[in-house]
C-alpha positions as CSV (number, residue, x, y, z in Angstrom):
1,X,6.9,-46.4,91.0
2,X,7.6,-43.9,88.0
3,X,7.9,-40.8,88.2
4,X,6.1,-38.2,85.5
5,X,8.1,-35.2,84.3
6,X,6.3,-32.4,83.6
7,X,7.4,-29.5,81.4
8,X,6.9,-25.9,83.6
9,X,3.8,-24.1,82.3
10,X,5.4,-20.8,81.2
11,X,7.7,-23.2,79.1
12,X,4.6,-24.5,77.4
13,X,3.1,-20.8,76.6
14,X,6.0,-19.7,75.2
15,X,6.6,-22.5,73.0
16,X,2.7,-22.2,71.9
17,X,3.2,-18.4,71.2
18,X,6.5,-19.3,69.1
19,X,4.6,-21.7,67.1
20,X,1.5,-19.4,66.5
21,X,4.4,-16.1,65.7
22,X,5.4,-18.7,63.0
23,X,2.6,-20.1,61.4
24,X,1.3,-16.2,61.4
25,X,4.8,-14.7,60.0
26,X,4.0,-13.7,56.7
27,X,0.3,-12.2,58.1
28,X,2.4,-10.4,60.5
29,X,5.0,-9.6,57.8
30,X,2.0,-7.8,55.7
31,X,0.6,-6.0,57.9
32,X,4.6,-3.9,59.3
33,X,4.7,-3.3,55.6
34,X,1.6,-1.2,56.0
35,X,2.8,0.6,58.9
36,X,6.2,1.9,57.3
37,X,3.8,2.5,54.2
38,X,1.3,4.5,56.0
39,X,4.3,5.9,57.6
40,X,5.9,7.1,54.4
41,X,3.1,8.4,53.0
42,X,2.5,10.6,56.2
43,X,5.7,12.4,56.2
44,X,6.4,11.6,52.1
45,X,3.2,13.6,51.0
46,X,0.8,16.2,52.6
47,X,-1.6,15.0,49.8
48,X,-1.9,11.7,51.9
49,X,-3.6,11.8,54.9
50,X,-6.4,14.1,53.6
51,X,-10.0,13.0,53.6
52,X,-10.5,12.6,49.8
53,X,-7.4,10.3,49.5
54,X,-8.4,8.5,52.5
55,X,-12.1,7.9,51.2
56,X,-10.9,7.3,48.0
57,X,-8.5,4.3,49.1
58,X,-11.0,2.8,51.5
59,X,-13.3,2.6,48.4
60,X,-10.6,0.9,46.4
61,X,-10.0,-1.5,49.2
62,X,-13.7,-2.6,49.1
63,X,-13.6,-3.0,45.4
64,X,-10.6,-5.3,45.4
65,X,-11.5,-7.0,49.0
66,X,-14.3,-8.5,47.7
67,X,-12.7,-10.1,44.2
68,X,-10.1,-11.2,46.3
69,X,-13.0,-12.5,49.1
70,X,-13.5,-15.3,46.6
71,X,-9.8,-16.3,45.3
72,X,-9.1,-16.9,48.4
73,X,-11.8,-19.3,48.7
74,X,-10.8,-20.9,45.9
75,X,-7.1,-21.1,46.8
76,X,-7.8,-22.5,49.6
77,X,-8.9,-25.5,47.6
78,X,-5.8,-26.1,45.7
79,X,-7.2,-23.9,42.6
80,X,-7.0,-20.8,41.0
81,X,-9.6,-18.3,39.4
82,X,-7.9,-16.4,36.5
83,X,-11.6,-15.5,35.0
84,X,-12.7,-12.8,37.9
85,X,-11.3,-9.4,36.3
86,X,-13.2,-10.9,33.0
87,X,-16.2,-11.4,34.9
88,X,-16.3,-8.2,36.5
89,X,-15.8,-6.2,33.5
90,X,-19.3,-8.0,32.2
91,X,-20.8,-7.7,34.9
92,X,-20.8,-4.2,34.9
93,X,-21.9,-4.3,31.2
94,X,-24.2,-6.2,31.9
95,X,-25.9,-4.6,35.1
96,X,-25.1,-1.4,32.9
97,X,-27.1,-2.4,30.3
98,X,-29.9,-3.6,32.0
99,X,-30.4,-0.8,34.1
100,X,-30.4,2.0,31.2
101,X,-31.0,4.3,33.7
102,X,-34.4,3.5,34.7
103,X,-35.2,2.3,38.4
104,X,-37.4,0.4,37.7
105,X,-35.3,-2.0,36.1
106,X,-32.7,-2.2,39.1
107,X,-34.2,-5.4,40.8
108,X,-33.8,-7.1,37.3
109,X,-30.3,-5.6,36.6
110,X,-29.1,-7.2,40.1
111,X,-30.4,-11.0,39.9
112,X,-29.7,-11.0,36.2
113,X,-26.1,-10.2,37.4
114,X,-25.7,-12.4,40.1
115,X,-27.3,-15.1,37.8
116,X,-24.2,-14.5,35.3
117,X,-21.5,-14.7,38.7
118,X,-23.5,-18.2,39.6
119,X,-23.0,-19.7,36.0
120,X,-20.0,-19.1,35.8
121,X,-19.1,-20.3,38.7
122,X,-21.0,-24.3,37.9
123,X,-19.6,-24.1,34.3
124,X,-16.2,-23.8,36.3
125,X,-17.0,-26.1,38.5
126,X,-18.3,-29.0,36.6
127,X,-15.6,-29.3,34.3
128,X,-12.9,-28.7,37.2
129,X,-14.7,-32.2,38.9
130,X,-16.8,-33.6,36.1
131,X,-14.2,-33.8,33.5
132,X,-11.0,-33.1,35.7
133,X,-9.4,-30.4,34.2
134,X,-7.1,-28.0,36.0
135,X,-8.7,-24.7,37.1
136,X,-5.8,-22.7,35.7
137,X,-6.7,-24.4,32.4
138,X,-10.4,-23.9,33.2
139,X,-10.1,-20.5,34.4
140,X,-7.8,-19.2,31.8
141,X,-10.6,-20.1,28.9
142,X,-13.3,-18.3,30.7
143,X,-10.8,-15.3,31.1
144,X,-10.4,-15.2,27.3
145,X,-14.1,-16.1,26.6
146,X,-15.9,-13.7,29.1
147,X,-13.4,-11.4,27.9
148,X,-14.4,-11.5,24.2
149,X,-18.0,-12.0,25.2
150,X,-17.7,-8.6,26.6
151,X,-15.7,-6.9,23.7
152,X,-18.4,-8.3,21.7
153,X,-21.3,-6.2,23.5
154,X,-19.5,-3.0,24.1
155,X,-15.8,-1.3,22.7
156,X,-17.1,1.6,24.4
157,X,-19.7,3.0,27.1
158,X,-22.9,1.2,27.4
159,X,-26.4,1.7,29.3
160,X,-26.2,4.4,32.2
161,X,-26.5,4.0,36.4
162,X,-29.8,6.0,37.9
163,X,-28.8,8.8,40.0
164,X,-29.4,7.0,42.9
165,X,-26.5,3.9,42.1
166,X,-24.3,7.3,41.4
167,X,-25.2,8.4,45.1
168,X,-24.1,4.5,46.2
169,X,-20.3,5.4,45.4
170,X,-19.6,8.9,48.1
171,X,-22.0,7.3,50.3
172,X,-21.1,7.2,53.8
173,X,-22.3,5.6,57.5
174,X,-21.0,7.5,59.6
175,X,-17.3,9.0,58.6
176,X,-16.8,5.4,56.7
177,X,-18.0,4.8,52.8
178,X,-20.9,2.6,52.9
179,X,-19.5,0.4,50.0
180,X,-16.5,-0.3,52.6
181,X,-19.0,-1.2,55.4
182,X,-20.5,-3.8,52.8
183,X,-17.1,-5.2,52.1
184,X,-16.0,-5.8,55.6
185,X,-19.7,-7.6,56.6
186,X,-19.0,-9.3,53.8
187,X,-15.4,-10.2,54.9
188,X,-16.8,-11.2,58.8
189,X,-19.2,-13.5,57.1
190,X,-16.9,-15.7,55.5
191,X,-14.6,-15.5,58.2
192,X,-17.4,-16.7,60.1
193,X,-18.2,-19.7,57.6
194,X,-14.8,-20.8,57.5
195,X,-14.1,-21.1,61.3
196,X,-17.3,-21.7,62.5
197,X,-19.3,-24.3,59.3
198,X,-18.5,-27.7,58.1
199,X,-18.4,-26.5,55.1
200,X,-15.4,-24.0,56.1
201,X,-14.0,-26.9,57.4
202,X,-13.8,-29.0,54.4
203,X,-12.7,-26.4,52.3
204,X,-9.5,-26.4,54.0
205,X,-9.2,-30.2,54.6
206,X,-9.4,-30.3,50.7
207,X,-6.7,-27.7,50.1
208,X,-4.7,-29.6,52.7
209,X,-4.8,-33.3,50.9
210,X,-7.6,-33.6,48.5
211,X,-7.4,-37.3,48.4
212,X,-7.6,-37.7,52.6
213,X,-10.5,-35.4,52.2
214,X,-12.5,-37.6,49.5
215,X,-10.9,-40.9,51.8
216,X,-12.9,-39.2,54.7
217,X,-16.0,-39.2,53.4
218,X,-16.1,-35.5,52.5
219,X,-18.2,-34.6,48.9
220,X,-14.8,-32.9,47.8
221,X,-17.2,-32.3,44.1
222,X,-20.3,-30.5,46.0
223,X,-17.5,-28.3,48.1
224,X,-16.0,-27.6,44.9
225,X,-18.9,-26.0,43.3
226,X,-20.1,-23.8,46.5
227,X,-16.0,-22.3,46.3
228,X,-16.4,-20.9,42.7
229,X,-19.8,-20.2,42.5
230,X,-19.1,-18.2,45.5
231,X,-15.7,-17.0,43.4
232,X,-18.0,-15.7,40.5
233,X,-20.9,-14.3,42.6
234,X,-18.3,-12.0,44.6
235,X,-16.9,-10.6,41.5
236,X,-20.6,-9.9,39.9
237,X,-21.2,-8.3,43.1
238,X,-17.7,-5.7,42.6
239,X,-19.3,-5.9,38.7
240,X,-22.7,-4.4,40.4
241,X,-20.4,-2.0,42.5
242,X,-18.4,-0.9,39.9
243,X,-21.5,0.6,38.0
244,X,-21.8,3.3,40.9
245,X,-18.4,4.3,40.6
246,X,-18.5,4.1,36.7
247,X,-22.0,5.4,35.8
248,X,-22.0,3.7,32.5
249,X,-21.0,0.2,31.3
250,X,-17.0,0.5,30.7
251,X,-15.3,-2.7,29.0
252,X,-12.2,-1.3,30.2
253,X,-13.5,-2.0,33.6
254,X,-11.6,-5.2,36.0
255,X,-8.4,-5.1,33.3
256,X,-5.6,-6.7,35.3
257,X,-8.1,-7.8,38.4
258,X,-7.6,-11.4,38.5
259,X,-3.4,-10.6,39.2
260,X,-4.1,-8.5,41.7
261,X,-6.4,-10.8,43.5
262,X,-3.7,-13.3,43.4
263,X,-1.3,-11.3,44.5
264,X,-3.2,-10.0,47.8
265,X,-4.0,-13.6,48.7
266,X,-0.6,-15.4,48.6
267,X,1.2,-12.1,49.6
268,X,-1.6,-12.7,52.8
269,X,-0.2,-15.8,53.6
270,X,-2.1,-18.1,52.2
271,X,-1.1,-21.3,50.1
272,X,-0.5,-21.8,46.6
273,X,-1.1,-25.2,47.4
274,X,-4.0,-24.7,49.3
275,X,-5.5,-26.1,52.8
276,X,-3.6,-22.8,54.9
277,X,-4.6,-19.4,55.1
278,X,-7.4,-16.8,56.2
279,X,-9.9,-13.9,54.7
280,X,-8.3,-11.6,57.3
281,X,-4.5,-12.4,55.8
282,X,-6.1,-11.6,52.3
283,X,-7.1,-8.2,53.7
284,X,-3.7,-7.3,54.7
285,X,-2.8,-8.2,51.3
286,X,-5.5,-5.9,50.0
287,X,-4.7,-3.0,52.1
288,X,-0.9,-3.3,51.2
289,X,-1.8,-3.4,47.4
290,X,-4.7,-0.6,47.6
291,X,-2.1,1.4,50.0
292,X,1.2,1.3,47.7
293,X,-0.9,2.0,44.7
294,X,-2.2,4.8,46.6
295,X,1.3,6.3,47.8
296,X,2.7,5.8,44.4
297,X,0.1,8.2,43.0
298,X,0.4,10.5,45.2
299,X,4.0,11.1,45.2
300,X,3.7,10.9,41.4
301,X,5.1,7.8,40.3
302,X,4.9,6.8,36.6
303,X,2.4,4.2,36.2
304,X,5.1,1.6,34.4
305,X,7.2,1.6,37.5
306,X,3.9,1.0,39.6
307,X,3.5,-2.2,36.9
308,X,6.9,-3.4,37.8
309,X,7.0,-3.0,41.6
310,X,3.6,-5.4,41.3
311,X,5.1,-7.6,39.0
312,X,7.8,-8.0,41.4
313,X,5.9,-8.9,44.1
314,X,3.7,-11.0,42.7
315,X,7.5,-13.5,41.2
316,X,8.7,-13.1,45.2
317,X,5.4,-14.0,47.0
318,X,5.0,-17.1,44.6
319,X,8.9,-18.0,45.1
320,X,9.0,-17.7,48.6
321,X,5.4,-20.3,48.9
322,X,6.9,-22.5,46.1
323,X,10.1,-22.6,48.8
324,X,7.8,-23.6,51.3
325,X,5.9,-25.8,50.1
326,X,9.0,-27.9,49.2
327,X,10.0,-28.4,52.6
């Protein structure tokens, strides 16, 4: 007769909350860093908790939330989209120009828009798993070519938003911007396709081991394309937003985007190295970007310091998952 040793429950439960406090550390990490900030800013400048600034970085979160909605998608995946900041800024010279200021021509100005985030997104996609070039190699072309395509069109203002895409930008539901209420549906919905759809699914089994993934009969090449065509239609959609807050077409516009993005994703926990990670990590990485941008304006910080602290985080989040992923 043997006899079966059984480990007490409560044993069990706290051994599976230690393991999920682990795995969830650096999410956790993120989001005490936004306490302390929110709490500095509180008692560091009475300039902080007012409306304005509060509207103000909601709106900013929603601009970078939804660049950053797509990098993560692609991270996820083992790869990298360094082309997003270029694609916005054409975007909005694109939607800009198109529009003119005329109604009428909004409904063309959007799917001509959306239609420049999709092709982008194959073009990146077919030579990423047609002709097997690295997406930081991929990605970095496009930077530099939807970057000079830009330059090309506009060195300065372009085409003009209708009143009513002006109105878009201070809109509100309720107390909340409306631009911020389209970011976070936006931000449920792929939450929502990565937990809940295959295709969620094999995103991350990709990320994890590409190889296992194409082993197990997964179309690793199909999943490829739907993650950066997604990638380039999110960051025509911030192009499309960016023309309400704007008014004209600005090539200035998204310089410095595709950093940012990176930054809020891997400073959210998830992998350089892909298969590990969540949208709702990538917001705490957006809210602690937006919210010590935010805190360094308002307490009057030159703008070069603001470049450094960045800089800084971006060399210590990708030192820290480098660290990791070696072990």
């Amino acid at each position: 007769m043997t006899t079966q040793i059984l480990a007490p429950q409560h044993d069990i439960t706290r051994s599976h909350y230690v393991t999920l406090l682990r795995r969830n550390a650096p999410v956790i990490l993120v989001y005490i860093l936004i306490i302390i900030l929110a709490l500095i800013g509180t008692f560091g400048s009475e300039r902080f908790l007012t409306e304005r600034n509060l509207f103000n970085l909601v709106r900013q979160i929603a601009f970078l939330g939804i660049v950053a909605l797509g990098q993560t998608l692609v991270i996820l995946t083992a790869g990298i989209d360094l082309s997003v900041g270029s694609l916005v800024k054409l975007s909005l010279l694109t939607s800009a120009i198109l529009v003119d200021g005329e109604p009428s021509n909004i409904p063309i100005a959007i799917v001509g828009t959306l239609a420049l985030g999709v092709l982008v997104g194959v073009v990146h996609a077919v030579i990423i798993t047609q002709l097997g070039v690295s997406p930081f190699i991929v990605t970095l072309g496009t930077f530099s070519v939807l970057r000079g395509i830009s330059l090309t069109i506009a060195t300065g203002p372009v085409g003009r938003a209708t009143p009513g895409i002006l109105r878009l930008y201070d809109q509100k539901v309720g107390p909340v911007s409306a631009l911020a209420v389209f970011f976070f549906i936006l931000l449920f919905l792929v939450a929502a396709m990565l937990r809940l759809t295959t295709f969620g699914r094999y995103i991350y089994a990709i990320g994890g081991n590409e190889e296992v993934a194409r082993l197990s009969g997964i179309n690793v090449a199909r999943v490829k394309f739907g993650v950066y065509i997604l990638s380039g239609l999110l960051a025509s959609v911030a192009g499309l937003m960016w023309l309400s807050r704007m008014g004209v077409g600005d090539p200035n516009a998204g310089e410095g985007l595709e950093l940012r993005t990176i930054t809020a994703v891997i400073i959210g926990g998830t992998s350089l190295f892909g298969g590990r990670g969540s949208v709702f990590g990538t917001l705490g990485g957006v809210i602690l970007i937006e919210l010590s941008r935010n805190l360094l304006n308002v307490m009057g910080v030159n703008r070069f310091f603001q470049e450094l602290i960045q800089g800084a985080i971006i060399v210590a989040a990708v030192a820290l998952y480098k660290q990791k992923g070696r072990q």
